[in-house]
C-alpha positions in Angstrom: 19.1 -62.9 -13.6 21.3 -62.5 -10.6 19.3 -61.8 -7.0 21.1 -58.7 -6.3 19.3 -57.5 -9.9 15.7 -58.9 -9.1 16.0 -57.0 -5.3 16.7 -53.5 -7.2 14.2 -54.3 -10.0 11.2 -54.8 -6.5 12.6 -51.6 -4.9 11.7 -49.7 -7.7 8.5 -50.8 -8.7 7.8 -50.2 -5.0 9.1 -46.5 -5.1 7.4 -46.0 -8.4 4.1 -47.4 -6.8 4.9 -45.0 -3.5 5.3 -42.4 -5.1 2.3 -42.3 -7.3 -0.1 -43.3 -4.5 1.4 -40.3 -2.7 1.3 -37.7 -5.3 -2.5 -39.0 -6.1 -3.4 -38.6 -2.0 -2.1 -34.4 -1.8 -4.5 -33.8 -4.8 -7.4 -31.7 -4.1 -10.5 -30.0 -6.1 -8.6 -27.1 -6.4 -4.9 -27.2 -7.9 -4.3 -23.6 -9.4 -5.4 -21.8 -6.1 -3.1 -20.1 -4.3 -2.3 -21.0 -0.6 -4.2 -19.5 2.8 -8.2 -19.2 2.0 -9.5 -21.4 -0.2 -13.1 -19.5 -0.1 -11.0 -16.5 -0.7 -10.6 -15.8 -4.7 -9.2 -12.0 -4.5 -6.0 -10.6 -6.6 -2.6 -9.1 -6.3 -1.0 -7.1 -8.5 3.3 -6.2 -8.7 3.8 -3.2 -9.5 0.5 -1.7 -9.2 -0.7 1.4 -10.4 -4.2 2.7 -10.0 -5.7 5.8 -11.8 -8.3 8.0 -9.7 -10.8 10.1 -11.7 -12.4 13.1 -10.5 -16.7 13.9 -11.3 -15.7 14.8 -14.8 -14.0 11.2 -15.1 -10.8 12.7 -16.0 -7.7 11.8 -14.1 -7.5 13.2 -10.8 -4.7 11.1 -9.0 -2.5 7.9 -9.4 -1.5 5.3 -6.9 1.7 3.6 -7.8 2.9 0.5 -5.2 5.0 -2.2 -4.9 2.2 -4.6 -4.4 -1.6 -4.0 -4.0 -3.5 -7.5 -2.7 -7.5 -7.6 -2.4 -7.9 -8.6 0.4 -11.2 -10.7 2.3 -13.5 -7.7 3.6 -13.2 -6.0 0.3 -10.2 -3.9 1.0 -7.1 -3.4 -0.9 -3.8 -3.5 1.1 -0.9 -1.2 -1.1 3.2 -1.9 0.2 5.6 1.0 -1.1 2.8 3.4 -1.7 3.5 7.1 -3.8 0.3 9.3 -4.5 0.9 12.3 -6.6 -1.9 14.6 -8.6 -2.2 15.0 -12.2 -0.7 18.1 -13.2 -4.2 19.6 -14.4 -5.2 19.7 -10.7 -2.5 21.8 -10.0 -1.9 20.5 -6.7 1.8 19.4 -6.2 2.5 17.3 -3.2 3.3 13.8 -3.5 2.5 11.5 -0.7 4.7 8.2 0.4 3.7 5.9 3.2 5.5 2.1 3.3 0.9 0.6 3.6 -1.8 2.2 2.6 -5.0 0.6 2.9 -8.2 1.5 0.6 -12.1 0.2 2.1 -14.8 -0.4 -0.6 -17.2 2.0 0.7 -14.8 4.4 2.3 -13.1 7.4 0.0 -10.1 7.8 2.5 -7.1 5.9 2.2 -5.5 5.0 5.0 -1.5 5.2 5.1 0.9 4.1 7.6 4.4 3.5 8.3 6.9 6.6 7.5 4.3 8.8 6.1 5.9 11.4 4.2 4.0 14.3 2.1 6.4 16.4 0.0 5.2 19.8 -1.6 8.1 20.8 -3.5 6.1 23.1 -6.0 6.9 26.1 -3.7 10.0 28.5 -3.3 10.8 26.7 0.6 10.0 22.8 0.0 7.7 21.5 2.4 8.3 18.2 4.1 5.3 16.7 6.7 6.0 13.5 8.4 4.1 11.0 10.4 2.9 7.5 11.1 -0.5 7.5 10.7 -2.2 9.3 8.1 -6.0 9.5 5.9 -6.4 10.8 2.8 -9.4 12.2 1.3 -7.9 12.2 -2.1 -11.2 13.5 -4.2 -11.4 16.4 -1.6 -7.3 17.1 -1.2 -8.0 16.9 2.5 -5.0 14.8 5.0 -5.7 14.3 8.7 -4.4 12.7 11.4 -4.1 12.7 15.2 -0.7 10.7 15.0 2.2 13.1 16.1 3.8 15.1 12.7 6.8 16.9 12.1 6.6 19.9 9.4 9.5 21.1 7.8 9.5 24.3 5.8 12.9 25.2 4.3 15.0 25.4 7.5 12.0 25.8 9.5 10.5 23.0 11.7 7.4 22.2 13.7 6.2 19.1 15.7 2.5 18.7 16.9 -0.1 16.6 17.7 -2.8 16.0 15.3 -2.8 18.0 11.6 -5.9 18.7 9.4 -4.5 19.9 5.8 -6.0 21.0 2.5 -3.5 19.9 -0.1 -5.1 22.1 -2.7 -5.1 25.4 -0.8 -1.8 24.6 0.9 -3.1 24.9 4.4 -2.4 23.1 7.1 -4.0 23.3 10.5 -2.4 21.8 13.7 -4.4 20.4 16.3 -2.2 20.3 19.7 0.9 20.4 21.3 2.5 22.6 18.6 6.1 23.4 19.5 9.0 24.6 16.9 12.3 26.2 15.3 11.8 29.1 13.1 15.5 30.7 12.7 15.9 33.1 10.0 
């Protein structure tokens, strides 16, 4: 055996040794958990969808998302977010917001991020926008003190603040109410 063959043949039983020595040091008690927390087991779903039940326990509303991730504190963090009613409750907006965040104990759920609420059941669709909004879903109430922007056909109206019952189609600005009604 040449030199030149016997100095290759030592390199690689070094790397070989290397390598395993390194790949047995990263290894720790737990492999299959995901990165960030390690005290943290929650979940994540893709393409989430979650099914709200009124008292009866039939279907009262569904939450479709992009993503929905349990997060620490026992919340639920939604990205991509579309709320609409179950056509028995005959109530027929359909709410977008880019997060929407849901508390444990808490039956609001808090949306953010290009709010939109879209009723178009009626003869003029109605069209509300904001960035903040919370959304008693089980009592068809939204509110917010965020600035909105109401469009009704080619009618429009900007205030401050909005309280509105989804099921009665009412809605209730708080402040600062200014708009365009042309006919």
């Amino acid at each position: 055996m040449n030199p030149r063959a016997i100095i290759f043949i030592v390199v690689l039983f070094a790397g070989a040794i290397a390598s395993w020595y390194l790949a047995g040091s990263h290894k720790s008690g737990d492999e299959g958990a995901p990165p960030g927390d390690a005290a943290y087991q929650g979940y994540y779903l893709k393409q989430a969808r979650i099914l709200g039940t009124g008292e009866s326990g039939s279907l009262l509303y569904e939450i479709d998302a992009e993503l929905a991730e349990q997060q620490a504190d026992n919340r639920i963090e939604f990205t991509d977010v579309r709320i609409r009613y179950s056509p028995q409750s005959s109530v027929p907006w359909v709410v977008n917001a880019d997060k929407a965040t849901i508390k444990n104990d808490d039956p609001k759920i808090a949306l953010r991020g290009h709010v939109q609420i879209i009723n178009s059941g009626r003869e003029d669709d109605t069209e509300i926008r904001t960035q903040y909004l919370e959304l008693d879903p089980e009592r068809f109430i939204a509110d917010t003190d965020s600035r909105v922007q109401i469009r009704i056909g080619h009618r429009s109206l900007t205030a401050t603040g909005m309280l509105a019952s989804l099921y009665d189609d009412k809605i209730e600005l708080k402040s600062n109410v200014r708009g365009k009604i042309a006919p």
